[in-house]
C-alpha positions in Angstrom: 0.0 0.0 0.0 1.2 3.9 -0.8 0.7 6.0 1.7 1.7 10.0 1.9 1.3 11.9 5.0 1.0 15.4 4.9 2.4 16.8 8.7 5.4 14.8 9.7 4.7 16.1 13.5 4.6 14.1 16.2 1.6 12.4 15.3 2.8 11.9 11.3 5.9 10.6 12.1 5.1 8.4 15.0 1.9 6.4 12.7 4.3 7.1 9.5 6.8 5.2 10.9 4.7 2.1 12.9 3.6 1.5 8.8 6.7 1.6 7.6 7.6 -1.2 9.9 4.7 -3.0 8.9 5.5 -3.1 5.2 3.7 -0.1 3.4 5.3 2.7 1.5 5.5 5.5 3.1 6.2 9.3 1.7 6.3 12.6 4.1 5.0 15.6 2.5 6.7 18.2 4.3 8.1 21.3 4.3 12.4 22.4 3.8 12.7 23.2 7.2 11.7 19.6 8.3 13.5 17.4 5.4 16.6 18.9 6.9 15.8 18.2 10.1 14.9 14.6 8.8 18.0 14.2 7.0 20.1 15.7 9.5 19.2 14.0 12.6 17.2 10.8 10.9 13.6 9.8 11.8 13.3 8.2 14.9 10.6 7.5 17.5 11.3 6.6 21.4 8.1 5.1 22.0 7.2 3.3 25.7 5.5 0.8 22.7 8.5 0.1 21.7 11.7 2.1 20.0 12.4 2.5 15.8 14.2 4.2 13.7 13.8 4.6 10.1 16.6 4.6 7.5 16.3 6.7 4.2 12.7 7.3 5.2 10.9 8.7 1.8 10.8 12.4 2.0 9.3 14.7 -0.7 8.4 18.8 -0.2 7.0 18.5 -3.9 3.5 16.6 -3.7 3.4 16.6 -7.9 6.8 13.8 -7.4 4.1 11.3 -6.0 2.6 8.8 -7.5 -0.1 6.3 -7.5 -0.9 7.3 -3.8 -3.6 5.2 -2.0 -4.7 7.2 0.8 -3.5 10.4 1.9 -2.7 11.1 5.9 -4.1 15.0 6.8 -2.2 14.9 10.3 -2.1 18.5 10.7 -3.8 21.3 13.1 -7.1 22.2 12.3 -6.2 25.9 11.5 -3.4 24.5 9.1 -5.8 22.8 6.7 -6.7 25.6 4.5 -2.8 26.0 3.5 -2.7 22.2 2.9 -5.3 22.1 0.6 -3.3 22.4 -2.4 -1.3 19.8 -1.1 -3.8 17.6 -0.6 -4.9 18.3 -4.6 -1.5 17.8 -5.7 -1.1 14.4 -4.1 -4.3 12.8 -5.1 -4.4 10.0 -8.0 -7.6 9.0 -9.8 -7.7 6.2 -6.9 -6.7 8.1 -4.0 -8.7 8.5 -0.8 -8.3 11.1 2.0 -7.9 10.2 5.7 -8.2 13.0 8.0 -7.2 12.9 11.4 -7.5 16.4 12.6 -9.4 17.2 16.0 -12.9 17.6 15.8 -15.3 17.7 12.9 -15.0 20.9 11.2 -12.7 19.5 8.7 -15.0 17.7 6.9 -16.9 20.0 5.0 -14.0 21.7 3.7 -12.7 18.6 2.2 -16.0 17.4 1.0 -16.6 20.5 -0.6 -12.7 20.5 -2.3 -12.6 16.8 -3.2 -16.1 15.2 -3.1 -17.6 13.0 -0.3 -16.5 9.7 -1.9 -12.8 10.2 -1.5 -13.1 11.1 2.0 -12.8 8.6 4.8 -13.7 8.7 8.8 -10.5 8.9 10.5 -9.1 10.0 14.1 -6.1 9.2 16.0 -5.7 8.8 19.9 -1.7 9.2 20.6 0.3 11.2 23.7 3.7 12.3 22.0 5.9 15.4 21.1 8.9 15.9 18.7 12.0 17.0 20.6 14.8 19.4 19.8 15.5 17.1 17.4 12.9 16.7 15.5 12.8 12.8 16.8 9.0 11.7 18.0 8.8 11.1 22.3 6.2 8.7 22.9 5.3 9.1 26.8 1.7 6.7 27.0 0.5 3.4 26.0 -2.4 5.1 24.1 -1.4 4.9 20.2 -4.6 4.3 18.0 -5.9 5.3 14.6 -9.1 4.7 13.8 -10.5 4.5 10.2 -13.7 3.4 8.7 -15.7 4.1 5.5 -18.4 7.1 5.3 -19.8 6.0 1.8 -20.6 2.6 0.9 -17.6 2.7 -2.2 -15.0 3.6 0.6 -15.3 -0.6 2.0 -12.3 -1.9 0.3 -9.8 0.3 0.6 -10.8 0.6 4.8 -10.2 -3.2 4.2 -7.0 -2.6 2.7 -5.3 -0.2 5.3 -6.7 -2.6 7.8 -4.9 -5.6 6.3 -1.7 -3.6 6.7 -2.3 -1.9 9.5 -2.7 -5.3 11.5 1.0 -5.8 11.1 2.0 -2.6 12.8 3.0 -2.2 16.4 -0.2 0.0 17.1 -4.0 0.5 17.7 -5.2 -0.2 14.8 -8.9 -0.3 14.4 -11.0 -0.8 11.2 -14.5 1.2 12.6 -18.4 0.0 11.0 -19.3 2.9 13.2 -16.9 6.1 12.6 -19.0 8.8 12.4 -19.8 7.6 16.1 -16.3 7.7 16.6 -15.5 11.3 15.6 -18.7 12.6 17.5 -17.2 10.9 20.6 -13.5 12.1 20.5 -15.3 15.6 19.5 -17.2 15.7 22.5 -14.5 14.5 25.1 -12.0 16.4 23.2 -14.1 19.8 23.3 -14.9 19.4 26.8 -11.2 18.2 28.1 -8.9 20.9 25.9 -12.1 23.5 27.4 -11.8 22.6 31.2 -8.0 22.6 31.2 -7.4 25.7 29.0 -9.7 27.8 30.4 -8.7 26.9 33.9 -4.7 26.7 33.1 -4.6 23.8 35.0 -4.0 19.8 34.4 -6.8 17.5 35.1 -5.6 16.2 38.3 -6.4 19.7 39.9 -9.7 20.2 37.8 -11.4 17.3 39.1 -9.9 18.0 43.0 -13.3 19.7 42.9 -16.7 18.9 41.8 -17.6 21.9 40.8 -15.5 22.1 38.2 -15.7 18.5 36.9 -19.6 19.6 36.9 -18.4 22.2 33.6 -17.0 19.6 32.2 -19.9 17.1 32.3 -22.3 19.7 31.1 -20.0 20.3 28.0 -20.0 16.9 27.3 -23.9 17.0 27.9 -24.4 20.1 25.3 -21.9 18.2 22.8 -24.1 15.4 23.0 -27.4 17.4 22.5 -25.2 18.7 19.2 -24.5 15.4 18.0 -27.8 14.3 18.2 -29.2 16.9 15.6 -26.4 15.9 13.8 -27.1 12.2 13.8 -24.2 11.6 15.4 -25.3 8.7 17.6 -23.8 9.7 21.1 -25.7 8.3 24.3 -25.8 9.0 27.7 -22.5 5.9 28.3 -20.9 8.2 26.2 -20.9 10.7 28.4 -20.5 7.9 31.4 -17.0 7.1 29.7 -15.7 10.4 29.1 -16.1 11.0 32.7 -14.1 7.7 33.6 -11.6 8.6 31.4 -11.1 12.3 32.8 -11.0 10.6 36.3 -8.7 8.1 35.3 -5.8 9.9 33.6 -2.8 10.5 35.1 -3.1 13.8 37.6 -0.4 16.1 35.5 -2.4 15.0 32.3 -3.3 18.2 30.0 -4.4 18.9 26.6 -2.5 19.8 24.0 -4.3 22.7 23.5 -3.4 23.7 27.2 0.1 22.8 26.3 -0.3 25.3 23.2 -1.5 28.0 25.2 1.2 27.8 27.6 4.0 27.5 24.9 2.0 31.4 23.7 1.6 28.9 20.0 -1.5 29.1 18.0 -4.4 27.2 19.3 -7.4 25.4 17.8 -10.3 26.8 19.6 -12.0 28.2 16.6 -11.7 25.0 15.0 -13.3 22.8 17.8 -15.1 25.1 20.1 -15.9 27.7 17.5 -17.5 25.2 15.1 -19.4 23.3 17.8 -20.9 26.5 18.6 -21.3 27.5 15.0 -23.8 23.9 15.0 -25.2 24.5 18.0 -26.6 28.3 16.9 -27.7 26.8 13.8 -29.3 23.7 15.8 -31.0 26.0 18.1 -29.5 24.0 21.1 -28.4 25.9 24.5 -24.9 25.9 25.0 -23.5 28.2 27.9 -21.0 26.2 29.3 -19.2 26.1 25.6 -20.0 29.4 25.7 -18.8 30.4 28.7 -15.3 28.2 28.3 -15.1 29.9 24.3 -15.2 33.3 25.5 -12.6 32.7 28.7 -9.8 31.2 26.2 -10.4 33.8 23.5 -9.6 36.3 26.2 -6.3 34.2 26.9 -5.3 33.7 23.4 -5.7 36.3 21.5 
């Protein structure tokens, strides 16, 4: 299988290189400031899963080089994804699919609109790492899953396809009948956990020292799933029930990276999760002042 990857960050380079050990072709897509990095210091990830290092990884800045691509990796932020466009247009065959796996939802209709809904898979990824100095990927947690699955009935085979290679890899890999479930779910606990942690500057181990502010964060995961329900989105109240566990189960210094954005004074991607899910919930008519509330305390932050 052929696979580019547009973002060789943490998250590109870390599931980039896990399929490389499994057997597919690989290509990063990136940009001259990282190819030298790459080819300077060599692409390696220190992984608690495990430790690899990739020798003369595939590395093109110019996406027109590619050819006969399968599927196309968007692992970039969410505010990057209008620059990549082009990139993404450039790297496409007549064959190609796109798997996105951005944060949130907003995404979608961008590339939908730019490519058409058949070449667009479901796709997320669930990973704790960072590049360091070196451009080389840290993986600190056990958590390192992608999940894929088709949206349109032609997208079957090649889902089937990634999954055939994917089961060779030393990851998470899962092959989703239920994706759209699975974006509305990270959507929600992502929305609410990068909220409660920005907007108090704090990691979770100090939010949910008190009740009163876990109680934000359970009735932002109650108006995400009030939004996913006019959006078909199939959330239920164990959703919610999970999201909690998880919050409560995480290690106490755990933050978001959109905490960890903030902090750093980097670009962060509340427009493109909490400014979207407002945008549906306005045009849904469904109350959402604790979004609000947590939207208008990190704009003041971040601005």
């Amino acid at each position: 299988m052929n696979i580019a990857i547009i973002g060789a960050g943490a998250l590109g380079t870390y599931f980039g290189a896990r399929w490389i050990e499994a057997g597919a072709n690989v290509t990063f897509i990136v940009r001259e400031k990282r190819k030298k990095q790459i080819e300077e210091n060599g692409l390696y990830v220190k992984s608690i899963c495990g430790d690899t290092s990739i020798n003369a990884p595939q590395i093109v800045t110019d996406p027109s080089e590619l050819n006969n691509i399968d599927i196309v990796i968007v692992a970039v932020k969410g505010y990057h994804l209008e620059n990549v466009l082009p990139v993404i247009k450039a790297s496409l065959s007549e064959n190609s699919y796109i798997l996105p796996v951005l944060n949130g939802l907003a995404h979608y209709a961008p590339l939908v609109r730019q490519f058409g809904k058949e070449k667009v898979l479901g796709g997320l990824a669930n990973i704790i790492a960072t590049l360091n100095d070196q451009g080389h990927v840290e993986h600190t947690s056990k958590l390192h899953e992608i999940r894929f699955g088709p949206l349109e009935e032609g997208q079957k085979e090649i889902c089937k396809r990634l999954a055939a290679i994917s089961e060779k890899s030393n990851m998470v890999a899962v092959h989703s009948e239920k994706i759209k479930t699975d974006l509305w779910y990270k959507y929600m606990f992502i929305t609410a956990f990068s909220g409660i942690t920005t907007a108090a500057d704090l990691p979770i181990g100090r939010i949910r020292a008190h009740k009163a502010t876990m109680d934000i964060a359970e009735g932002i995961l109650k108006e995400m799933q009030r939004i996913a329900e006019t959006e078909s989105g199939g959330l239920e109240n164990k959703h919610i029930k999970r999201a909690m566990e998880t919050m409560r189960n995480l290690h106490p210094e755990a933050t978001s990276s959109m905490h960890q954005d903030m902090r750093k004074g980097l670009t962060i991607e509340l427009e493109h999760l909490h400014g979207y899910a407002m945008e549906l919930a306005k045009s849904s008519h469904v109350e959402a002042p604790y979004l609000q509330t947590l939207y208008g305390l990190i704009k003041a932050k971040n601005w």
